[in-house]
N, C-alpha and C positions, 0 to 999 in steps of 0.2 A: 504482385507478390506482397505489395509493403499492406494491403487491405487483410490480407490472410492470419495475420499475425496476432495473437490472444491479445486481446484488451481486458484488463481488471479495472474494478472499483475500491479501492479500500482507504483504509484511516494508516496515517502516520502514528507509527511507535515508537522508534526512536529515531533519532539527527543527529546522533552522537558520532558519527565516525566523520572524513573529510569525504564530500563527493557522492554520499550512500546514504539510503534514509532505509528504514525496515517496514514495510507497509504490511497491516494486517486484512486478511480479505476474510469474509463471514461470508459462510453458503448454508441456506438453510435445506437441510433433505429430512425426508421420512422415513423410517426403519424398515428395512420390506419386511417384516413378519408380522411387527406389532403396530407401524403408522405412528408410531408419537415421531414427534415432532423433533428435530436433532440440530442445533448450532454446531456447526465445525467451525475452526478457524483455520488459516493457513498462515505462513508469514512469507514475504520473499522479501530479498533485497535489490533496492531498483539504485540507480544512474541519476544523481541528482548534481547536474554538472555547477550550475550557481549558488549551490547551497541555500536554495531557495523556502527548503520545506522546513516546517517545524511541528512539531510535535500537536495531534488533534488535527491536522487540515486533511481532508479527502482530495485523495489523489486519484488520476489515472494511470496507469502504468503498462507499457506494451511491451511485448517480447520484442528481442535482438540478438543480434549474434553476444558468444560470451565473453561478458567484457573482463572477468574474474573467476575467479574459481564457482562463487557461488552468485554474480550476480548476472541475471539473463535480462533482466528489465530496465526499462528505462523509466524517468515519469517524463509522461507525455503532457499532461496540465493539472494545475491544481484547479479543484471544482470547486471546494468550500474553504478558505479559512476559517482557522480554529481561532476559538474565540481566548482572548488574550486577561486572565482575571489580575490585577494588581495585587500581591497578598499583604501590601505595607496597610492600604487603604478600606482590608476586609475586616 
């Protein structure tokens, strides 16, 4: 059952709440009529138990039962950290 369950890819948006991060997912599709080319975004918020994530790192994030009103996901690992710019030093 636990294979069954939607895995995402997306970018961290916000890490502002305790335990929650908002991760944005980009799917890219084609208009059926015309074929141009169409960025969607979505956002969800996932289950970020060690407050691990910050803000630019790609995450994975899998469905679970509801932990919140609005959170169904969890992250399951972080892929890439984001890269960390100094702004004293720029």
């Amino acid at each position: 059952m636990r294979e069954q369950r939607r895995a995402l890819v997306g970018t961290v948006t916000s890490d502002k709440m305790d335990k929650t991060v908002v991760v944005t997912i980009e799917r890219v599709t084609r208009h059926p009529l015309y074929g141009k080319v169409l960025r969607r975004n979505k956002k969800y918020k996932a289950h970020d138990a060690e407050n691990h994530c910050q803000v630019g790192d790609v995450v994975r994030i899998r469905e679970c039962s509801p932990i919140s009103k609005d959170k169904k996901f969890f992250v399951e690992e972080i892929l890439q950290r984001a890269v960390l710019v100094d702004e004293a030093n720029v």
